[in-house]
N, CA, C and O atoms as a Tripos MOL2 file, in Angstrom:
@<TRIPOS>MOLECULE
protein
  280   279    70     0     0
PROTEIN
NO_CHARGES

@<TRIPOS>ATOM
      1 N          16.5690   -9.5820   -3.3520 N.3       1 UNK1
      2 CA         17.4760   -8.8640   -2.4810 C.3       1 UNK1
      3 C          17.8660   -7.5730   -3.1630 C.2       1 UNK1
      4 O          18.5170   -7.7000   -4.2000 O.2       1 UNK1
      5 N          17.5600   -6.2750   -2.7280 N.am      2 UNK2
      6 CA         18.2590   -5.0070   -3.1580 C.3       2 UNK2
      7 C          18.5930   -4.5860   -1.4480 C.2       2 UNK2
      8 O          18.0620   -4.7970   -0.3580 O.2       2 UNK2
      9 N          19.9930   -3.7570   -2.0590 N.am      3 UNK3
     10 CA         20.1260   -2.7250   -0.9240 C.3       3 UNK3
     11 C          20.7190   -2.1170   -1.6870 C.2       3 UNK3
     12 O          21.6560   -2.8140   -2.0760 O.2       3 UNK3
     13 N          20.7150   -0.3880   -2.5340 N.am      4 UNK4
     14 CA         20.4640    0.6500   -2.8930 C.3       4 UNK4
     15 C          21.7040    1.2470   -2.2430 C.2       4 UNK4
     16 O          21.8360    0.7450   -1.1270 O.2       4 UNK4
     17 N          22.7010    2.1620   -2.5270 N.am      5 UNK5
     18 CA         22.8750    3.2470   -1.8970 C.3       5 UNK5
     19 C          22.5720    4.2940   -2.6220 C.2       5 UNK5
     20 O          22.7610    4.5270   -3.8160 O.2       5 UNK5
     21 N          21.9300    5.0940   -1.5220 N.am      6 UNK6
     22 CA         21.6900    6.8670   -1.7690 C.3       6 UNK6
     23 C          22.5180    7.7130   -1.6490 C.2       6 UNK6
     24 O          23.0210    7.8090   -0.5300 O.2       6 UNK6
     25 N          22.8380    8.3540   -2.3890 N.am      7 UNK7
     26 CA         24.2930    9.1880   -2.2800 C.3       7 UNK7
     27 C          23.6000   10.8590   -2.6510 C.2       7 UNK7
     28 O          22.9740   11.1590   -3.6670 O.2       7 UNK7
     29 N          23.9000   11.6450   -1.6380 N.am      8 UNK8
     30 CA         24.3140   13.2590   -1.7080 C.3       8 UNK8
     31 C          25.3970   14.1620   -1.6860 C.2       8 UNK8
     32 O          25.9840   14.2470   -0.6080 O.2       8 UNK8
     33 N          25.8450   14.9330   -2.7230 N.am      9 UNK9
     34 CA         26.5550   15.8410   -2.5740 C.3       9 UNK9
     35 C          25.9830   17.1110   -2.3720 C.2       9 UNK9
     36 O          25.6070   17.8030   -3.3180 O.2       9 UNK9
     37 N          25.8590   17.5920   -0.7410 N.am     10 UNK10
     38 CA         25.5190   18.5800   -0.5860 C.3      10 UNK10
     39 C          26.0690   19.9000   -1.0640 C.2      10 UNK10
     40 O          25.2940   20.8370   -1.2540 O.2      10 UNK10
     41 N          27.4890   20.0380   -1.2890 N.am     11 UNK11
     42 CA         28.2150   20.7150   -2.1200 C.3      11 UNK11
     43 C          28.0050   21.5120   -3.4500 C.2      11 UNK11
     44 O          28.1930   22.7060   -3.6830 O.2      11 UNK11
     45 N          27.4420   20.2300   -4.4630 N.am     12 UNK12
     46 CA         27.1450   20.4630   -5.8490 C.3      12 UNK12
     47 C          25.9760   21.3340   -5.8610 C.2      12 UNK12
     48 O          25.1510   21.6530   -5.0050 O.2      12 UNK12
     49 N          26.1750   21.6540   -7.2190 N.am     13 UNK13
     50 CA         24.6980   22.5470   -7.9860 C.3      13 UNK13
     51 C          23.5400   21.6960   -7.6910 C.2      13 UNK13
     52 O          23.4890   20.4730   -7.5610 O.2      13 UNK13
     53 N          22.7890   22.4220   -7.6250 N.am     14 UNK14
     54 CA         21.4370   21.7290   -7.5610 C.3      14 UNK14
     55 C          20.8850   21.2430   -8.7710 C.2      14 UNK14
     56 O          20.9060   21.9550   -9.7750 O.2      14 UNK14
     57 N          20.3300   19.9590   -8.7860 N.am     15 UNK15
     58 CA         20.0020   18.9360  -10.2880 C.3      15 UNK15
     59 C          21.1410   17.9200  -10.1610 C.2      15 UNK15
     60 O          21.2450   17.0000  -10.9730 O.2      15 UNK15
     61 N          21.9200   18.0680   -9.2330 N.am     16 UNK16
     62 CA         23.5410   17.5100   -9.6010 C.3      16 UNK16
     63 C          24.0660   16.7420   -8.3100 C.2      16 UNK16
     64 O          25.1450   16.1510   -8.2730 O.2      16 UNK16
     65 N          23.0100   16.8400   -7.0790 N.am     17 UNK17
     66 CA         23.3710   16.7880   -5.8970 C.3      17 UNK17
     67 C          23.2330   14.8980   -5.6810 C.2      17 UNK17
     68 O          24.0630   14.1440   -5.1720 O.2      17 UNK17
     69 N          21.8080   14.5490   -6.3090 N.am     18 UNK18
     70 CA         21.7190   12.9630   -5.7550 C.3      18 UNK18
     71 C          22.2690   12.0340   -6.7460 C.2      18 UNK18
     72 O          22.5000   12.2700   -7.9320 O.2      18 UNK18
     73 N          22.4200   11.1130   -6.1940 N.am     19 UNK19
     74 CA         22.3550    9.4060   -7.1320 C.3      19 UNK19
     75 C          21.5440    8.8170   -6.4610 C.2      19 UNK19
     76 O          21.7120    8.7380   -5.2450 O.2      19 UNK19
     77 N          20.1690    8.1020   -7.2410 N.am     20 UNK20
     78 CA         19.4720    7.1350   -6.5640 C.3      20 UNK20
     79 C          19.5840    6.2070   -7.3890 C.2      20 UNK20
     80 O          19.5230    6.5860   -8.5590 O.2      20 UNK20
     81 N          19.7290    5.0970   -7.2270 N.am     21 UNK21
     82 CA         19.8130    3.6110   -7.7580 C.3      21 UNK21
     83 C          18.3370    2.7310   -7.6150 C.2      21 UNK21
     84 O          17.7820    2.6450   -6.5190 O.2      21 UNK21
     85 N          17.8610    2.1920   -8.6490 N.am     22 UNK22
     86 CA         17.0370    1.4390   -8.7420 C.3      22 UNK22
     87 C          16.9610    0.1290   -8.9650 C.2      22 UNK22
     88 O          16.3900    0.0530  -10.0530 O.2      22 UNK22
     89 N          17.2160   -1.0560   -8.5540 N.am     23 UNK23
     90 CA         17.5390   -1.8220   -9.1640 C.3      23 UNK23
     91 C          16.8090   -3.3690   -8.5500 C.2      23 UNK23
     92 O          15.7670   -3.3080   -7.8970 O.2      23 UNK23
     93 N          17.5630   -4.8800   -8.8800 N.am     24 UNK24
     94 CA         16.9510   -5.4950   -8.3370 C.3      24 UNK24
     95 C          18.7820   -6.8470   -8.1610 C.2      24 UNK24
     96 O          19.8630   -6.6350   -8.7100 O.2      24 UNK24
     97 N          18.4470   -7.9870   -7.2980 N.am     25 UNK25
     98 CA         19.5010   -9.0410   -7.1640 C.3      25 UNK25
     99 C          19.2710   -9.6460   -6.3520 C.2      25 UNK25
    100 O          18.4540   -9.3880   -5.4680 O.2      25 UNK25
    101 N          20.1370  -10.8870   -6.4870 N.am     26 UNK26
    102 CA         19.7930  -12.2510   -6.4110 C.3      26 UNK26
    103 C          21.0220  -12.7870   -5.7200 C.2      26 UNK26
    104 O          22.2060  -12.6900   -6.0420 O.2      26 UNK26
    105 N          20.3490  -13.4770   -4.5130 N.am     27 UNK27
    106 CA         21.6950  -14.7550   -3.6260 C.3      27 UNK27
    107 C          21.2500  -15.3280   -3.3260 C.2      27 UNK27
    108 O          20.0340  -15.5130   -3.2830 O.2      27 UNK27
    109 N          22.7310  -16.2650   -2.7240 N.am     28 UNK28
    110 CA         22.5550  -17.4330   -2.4540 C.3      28 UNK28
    111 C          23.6110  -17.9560   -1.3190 C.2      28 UNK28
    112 O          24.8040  -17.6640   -1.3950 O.2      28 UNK28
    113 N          23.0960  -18.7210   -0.3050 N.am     29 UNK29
    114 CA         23.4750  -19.2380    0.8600 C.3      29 UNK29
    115 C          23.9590  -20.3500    0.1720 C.2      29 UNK29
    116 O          23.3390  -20.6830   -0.8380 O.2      29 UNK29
    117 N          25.0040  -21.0380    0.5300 N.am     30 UNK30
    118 CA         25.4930  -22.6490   -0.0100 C.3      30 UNK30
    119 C          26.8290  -23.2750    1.0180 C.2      30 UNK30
    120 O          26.8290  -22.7130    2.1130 O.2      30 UNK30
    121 N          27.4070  -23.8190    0.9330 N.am     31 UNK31
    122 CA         28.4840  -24.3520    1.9250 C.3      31 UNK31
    123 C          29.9560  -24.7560    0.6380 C.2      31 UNK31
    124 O          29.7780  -25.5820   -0.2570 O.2      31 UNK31
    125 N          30.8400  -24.2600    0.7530 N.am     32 UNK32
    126 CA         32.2520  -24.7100   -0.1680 C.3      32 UNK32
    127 C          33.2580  -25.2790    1.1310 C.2      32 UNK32
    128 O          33.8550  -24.5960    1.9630 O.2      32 UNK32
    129 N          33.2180  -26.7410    0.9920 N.am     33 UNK33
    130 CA         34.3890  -26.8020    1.6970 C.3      33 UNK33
    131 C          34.2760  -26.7290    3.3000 C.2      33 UNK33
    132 O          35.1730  -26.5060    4.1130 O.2      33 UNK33
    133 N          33.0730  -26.9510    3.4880 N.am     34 UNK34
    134 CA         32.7020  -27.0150    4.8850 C.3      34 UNK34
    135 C          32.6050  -25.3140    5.2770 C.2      34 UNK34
    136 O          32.7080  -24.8300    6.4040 O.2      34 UNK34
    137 N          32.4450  -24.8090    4.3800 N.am     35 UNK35
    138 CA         32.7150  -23.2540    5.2080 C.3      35 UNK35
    139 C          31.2400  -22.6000    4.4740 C.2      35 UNK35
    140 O          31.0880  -22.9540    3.3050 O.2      35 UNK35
    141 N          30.3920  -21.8900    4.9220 N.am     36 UNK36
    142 CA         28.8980  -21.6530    4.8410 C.3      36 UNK36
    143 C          29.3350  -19.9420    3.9600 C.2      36 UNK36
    144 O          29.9630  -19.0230    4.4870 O.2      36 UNK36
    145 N          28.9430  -19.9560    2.9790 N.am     37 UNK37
    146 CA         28.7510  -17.9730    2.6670 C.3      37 UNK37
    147 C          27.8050  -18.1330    1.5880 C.2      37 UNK37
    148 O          27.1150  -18.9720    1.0090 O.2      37 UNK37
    149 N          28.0630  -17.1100    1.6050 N.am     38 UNK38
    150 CA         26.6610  -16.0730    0.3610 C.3      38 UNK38
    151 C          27.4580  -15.9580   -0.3170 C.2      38 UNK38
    152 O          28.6560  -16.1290   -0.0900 O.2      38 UNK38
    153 N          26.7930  -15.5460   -1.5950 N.am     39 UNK39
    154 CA         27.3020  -15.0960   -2.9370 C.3      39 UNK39
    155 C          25.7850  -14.4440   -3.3310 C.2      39 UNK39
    156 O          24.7860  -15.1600   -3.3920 O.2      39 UNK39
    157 N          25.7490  -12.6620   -3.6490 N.am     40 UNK40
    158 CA         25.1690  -12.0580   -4.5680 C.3      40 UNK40
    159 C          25.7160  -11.7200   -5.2900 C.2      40 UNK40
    160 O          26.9400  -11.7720   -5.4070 O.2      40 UNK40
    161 N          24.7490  -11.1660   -6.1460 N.am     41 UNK41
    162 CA         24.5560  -10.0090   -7.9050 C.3      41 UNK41
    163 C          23.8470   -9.1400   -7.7250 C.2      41 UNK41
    164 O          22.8090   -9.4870   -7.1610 O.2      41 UNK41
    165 N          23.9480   -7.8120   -8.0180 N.am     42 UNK42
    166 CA         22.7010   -6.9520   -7.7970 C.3      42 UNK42
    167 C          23.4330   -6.1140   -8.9270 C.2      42 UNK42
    168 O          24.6410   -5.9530   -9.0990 O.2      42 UNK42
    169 N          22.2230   -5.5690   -9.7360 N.am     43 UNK43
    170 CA         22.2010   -4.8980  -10.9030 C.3      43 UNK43
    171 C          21.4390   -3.7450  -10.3400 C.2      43 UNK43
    172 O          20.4540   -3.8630   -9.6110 O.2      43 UNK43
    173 N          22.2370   -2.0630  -10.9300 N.am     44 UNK44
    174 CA         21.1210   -0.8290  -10.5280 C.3      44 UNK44
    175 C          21.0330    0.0220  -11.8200 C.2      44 UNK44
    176 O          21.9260    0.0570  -12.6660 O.2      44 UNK44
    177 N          20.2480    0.4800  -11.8650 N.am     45 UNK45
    178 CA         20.2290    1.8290  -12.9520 C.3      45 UNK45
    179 C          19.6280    2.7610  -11.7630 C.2      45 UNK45
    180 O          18.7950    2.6570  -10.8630 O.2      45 UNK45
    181 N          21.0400    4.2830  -12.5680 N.am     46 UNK46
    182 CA         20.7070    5.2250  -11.7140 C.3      46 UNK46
    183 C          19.8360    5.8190  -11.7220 C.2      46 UNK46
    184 O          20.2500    6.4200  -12.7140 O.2      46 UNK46
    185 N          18.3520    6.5570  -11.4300 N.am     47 UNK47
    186 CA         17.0740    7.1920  -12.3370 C.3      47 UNK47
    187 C          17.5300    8.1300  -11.9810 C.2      47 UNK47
    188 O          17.6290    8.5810  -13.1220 O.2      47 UNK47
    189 N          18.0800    9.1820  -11.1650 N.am     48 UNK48
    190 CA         18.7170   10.1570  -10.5820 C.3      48 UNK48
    191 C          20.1280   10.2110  -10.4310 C.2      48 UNK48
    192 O          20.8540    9.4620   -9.7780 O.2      48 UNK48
    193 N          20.4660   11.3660  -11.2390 N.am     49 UNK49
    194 CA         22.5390   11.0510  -11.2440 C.3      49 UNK49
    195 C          22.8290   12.1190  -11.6230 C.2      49 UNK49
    196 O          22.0680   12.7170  -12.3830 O.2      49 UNK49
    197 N          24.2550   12.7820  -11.1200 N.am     50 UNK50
    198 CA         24.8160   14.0380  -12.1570 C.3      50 UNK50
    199 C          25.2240   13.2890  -13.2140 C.2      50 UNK50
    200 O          25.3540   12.0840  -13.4340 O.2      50 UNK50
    201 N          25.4620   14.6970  -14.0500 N.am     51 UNK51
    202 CA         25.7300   14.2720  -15.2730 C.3      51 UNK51
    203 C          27.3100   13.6100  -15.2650 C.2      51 UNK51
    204 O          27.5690   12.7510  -16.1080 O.2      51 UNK51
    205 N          28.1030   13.9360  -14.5210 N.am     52 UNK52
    206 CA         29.3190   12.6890  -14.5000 C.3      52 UNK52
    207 C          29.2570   11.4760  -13.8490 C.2      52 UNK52
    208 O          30.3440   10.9430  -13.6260 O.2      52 UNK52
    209 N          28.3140   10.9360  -13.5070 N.am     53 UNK53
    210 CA         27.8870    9.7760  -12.8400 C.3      53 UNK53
    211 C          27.4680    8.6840  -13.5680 C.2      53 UNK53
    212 O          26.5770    8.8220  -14.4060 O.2      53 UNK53
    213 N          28.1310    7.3280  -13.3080 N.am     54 UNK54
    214 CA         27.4130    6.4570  -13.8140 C.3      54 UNK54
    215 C          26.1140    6.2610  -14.3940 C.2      54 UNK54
    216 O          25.3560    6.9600  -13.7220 O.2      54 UNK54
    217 N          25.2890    5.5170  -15.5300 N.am     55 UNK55
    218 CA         24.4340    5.0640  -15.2610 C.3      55 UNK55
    219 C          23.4290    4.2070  -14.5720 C.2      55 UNK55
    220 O          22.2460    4.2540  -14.2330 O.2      55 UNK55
    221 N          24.7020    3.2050  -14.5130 N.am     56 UNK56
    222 CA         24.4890    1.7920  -14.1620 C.3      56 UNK56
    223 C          25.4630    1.4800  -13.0180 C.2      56 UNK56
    224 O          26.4600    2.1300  -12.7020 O.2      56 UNK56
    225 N          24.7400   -0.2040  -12.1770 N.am     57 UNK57
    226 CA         25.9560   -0.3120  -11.1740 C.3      57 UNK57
    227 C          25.7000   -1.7680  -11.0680 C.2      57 UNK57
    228 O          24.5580   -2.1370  -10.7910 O.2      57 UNK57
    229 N          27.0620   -3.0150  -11.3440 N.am     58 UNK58
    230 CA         26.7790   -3.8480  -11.0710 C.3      58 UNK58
    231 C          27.8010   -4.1900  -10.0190 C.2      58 UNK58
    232 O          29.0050   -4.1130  -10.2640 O.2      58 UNK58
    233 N          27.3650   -4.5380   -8.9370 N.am     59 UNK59
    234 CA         27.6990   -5.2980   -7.8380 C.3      59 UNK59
    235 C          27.7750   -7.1200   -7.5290 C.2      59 UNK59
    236 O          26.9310   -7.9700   -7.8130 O.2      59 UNK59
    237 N          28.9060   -7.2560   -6.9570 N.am     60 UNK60
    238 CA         28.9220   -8.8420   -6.7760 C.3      60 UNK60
    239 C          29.0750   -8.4300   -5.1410 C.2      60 UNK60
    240 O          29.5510   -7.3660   -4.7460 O.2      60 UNK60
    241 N          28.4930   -9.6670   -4.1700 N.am     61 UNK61
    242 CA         28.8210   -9.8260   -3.3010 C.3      61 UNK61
    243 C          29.2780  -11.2400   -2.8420 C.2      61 UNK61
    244 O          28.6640  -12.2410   -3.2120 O.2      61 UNK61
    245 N          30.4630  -11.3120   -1.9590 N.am     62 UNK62
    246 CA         30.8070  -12.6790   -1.5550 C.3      62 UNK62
    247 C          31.4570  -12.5460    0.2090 C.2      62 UNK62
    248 O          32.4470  -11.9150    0.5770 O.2      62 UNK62
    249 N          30.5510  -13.3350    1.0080 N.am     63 UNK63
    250 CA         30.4110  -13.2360    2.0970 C.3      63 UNK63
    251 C          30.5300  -14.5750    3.3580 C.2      63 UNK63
    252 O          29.6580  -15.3760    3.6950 O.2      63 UNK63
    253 N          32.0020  -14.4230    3.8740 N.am     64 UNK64
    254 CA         31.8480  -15.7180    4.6940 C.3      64 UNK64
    255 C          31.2060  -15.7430    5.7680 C.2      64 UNK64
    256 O          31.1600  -14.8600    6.6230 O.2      64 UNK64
    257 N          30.4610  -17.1970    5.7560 N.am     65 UNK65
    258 CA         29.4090  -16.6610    7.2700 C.3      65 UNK65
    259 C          30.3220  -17.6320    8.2840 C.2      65 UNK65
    260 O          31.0660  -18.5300    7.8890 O.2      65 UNK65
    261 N          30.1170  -17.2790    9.5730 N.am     66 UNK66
    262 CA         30.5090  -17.7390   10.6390 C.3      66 UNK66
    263 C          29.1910  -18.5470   11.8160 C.2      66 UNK66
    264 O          29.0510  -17.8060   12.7890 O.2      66 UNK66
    265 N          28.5780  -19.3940   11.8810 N.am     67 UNK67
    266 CA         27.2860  -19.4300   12.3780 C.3      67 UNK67
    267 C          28.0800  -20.0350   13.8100 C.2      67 UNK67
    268 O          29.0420  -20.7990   13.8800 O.2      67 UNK67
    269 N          27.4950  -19.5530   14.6190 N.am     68 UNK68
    270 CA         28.0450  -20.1700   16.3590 C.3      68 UNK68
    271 C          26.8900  -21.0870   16.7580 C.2      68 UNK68
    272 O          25.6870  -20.8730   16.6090 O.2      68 UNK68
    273 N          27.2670  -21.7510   17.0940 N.am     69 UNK69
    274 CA         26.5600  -22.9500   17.8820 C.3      69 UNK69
    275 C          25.4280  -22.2030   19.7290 C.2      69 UNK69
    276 O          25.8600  -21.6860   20.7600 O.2      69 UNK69
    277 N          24.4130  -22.4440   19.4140 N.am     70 UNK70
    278 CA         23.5490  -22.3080   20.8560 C.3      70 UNK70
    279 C          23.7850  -23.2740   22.5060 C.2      70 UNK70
    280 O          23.0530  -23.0400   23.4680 O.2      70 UNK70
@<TRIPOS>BOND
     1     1     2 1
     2     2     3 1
     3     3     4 2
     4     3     5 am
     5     5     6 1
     6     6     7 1
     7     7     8 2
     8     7     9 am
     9     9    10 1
    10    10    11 1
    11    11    12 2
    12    11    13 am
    13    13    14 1
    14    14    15 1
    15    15    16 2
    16    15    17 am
    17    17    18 1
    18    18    19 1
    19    19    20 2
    20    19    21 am
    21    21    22 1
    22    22    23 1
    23    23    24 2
    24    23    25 am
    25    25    26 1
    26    26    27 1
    27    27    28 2
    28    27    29 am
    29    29    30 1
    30    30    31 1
    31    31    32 2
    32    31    33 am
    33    33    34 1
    34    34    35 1
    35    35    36 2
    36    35    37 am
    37    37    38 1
    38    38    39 1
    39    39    40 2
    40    39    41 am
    41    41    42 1
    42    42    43 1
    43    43    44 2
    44    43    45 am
    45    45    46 1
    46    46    47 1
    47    47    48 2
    48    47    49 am
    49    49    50 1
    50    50    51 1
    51    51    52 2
    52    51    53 am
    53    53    54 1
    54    54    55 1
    55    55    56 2
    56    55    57 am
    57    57    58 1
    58    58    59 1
    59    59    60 2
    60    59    61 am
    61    61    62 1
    62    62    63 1
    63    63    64 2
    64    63    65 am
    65    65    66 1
    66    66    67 1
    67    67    68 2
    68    67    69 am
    69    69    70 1
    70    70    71 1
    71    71    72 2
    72    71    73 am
    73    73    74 1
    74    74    75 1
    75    75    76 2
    76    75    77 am
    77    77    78 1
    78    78    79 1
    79    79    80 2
    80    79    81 am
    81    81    82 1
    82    82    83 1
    83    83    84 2
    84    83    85 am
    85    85    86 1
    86    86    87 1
    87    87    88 2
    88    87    89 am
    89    89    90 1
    90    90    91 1
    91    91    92 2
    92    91    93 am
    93    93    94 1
    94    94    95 1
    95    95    96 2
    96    95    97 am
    97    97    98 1
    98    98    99 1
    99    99   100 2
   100    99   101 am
   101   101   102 1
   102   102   103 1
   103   103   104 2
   104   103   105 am
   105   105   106 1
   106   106   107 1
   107   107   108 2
   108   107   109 am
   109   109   110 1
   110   110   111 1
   111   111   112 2
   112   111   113 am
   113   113   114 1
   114   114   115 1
   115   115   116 2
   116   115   117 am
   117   117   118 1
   118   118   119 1
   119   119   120 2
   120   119   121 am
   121   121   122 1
   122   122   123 1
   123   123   124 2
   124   123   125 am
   125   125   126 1
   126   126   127 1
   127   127   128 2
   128   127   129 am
   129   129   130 1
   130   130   131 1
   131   131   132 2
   132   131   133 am
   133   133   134 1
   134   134   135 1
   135   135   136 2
   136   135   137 am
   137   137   138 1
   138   138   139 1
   139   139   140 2
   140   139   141 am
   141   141   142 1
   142   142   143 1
   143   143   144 2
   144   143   145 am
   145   145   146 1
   146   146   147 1
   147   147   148 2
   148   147   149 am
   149   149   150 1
   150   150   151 1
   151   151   152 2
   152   151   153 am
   153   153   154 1
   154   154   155 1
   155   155   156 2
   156   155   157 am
   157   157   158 1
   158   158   159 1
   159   159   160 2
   160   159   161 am
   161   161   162 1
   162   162   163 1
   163   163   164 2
   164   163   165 am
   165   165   166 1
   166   166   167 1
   167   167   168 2
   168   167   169 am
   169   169   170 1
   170   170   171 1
   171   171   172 2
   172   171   173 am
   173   173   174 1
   174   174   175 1
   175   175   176 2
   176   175   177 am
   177   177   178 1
   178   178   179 1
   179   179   180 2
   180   179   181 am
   181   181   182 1
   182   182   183 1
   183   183   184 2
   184   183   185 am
   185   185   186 1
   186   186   187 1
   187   187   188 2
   188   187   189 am
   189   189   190 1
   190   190   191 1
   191   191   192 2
   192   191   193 am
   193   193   194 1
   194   194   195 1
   195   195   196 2
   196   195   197 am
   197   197   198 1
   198   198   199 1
   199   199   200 2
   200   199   201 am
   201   201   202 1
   202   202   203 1
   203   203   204 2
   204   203   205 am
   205   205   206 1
   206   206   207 1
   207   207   208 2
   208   207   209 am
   209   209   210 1
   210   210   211 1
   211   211   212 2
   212   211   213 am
   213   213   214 1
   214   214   215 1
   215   215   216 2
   216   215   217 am
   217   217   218 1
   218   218   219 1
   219   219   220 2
   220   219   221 am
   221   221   222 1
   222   222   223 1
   223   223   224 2
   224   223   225 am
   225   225   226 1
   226   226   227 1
   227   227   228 2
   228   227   229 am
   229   229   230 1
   230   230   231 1
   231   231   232 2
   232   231   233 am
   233   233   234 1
   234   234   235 1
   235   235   236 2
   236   235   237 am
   237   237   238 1
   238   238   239 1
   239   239   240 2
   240   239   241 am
   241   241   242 1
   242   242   243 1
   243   243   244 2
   244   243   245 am
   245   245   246 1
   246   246   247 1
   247   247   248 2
   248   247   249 am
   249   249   250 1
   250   250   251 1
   251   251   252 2
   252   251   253 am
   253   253   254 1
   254   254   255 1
   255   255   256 2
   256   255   257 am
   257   257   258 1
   258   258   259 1
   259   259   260 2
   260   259   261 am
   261   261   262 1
   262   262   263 1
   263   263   264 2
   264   263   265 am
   265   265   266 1
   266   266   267 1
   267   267   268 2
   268   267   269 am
   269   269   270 1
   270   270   271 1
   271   271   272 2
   272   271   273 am
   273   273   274 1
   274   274   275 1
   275   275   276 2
   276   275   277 am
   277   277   278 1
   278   278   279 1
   279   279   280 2
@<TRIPOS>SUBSTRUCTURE
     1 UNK1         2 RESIDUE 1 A UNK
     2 UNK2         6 RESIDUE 1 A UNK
     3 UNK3        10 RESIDUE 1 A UNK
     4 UNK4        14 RESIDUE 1 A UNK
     5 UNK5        18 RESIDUE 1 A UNK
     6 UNK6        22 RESIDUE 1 A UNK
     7 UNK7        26 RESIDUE 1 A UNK
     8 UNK8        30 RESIDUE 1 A UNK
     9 UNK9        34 RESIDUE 1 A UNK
    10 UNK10       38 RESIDUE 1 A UNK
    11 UNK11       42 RESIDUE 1 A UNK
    12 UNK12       46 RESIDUE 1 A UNK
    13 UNK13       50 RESIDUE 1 A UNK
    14 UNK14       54 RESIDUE 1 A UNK
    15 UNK15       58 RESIDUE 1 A UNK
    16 UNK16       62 RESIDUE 1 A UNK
    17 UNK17       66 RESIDUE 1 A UNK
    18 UNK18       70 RESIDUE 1 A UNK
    19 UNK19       74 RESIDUE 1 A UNK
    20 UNK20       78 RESIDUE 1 A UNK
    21 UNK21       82 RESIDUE 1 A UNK
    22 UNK22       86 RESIDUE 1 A UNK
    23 UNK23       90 RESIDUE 1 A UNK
    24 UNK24       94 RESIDUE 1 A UNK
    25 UNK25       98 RESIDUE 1 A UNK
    26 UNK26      102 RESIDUE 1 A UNK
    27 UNK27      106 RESIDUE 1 A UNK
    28 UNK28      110 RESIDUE 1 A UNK
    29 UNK29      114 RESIDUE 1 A UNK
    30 UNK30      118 RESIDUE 1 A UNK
    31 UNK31      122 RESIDUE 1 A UNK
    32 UNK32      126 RESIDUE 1 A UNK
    33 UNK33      130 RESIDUE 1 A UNK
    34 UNK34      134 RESIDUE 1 A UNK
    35 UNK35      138 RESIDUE 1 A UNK
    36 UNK36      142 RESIDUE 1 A UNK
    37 UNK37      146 RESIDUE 1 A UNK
    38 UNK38      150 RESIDUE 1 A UNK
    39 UNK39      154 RESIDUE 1 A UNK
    40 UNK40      158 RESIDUE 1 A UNK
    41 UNK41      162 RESIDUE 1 A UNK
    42 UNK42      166 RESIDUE 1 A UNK
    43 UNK43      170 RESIDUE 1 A UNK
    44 UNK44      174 RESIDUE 1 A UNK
    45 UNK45      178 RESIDUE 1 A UNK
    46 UNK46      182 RESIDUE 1 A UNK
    47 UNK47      186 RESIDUE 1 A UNK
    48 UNK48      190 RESIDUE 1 A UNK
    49 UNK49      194 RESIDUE 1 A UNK
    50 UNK50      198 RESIDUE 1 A UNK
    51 UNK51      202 RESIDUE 1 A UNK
    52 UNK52      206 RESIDUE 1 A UNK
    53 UNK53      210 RESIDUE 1 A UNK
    54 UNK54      214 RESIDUE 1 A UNK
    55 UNK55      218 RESIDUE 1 A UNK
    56 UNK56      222 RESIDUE 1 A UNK
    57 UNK57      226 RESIDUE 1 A UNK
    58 UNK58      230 RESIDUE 1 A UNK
    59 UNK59      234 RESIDUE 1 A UNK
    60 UNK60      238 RESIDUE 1 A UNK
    61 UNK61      242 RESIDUE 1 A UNK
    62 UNK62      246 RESIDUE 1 A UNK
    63 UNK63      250 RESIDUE 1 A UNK
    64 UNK64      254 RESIDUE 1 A UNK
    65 UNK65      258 RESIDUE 1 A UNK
    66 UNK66      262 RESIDUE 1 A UNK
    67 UNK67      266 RESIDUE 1 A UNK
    68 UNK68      270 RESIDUE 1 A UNK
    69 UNK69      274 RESIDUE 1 A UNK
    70 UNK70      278 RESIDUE 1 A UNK
């Protein structure tokens, strides 16, 4: 599982404008308590960044699902 954000500052100097993130992560569907969610991790390194920008980006995600009946 990756989802990346791409970020522009059209504003800035040029060399200085993107962040691209590269990265890779991992979830998981499970049930706590009768109630169904996700839980990710996703790890990025930036290969593209101004120079005040992070290198790195670690993300957690935690997500309650709601599933409706057919």
């Amino acid at each position: 599982m990756t989802a990346p954000l791409l970020t522009a500052n059209w504003e800035a100097t040029r060399g200085e404008r993107w962040t691209v993130p590269v990265g890779i992560g991992v979830s998981k569907t499970t049930v706590f308590r009768r109630q169904p969610l996700s839980l990710a991790v996703q790890y990025y390194h930036n290969v593209v960044r101004p120079d005040d920008a992070a290198a790195n980006q670690l993300r957690f995600v935690f997500s309650l699902l709601f599933p409706t009946k057919k």
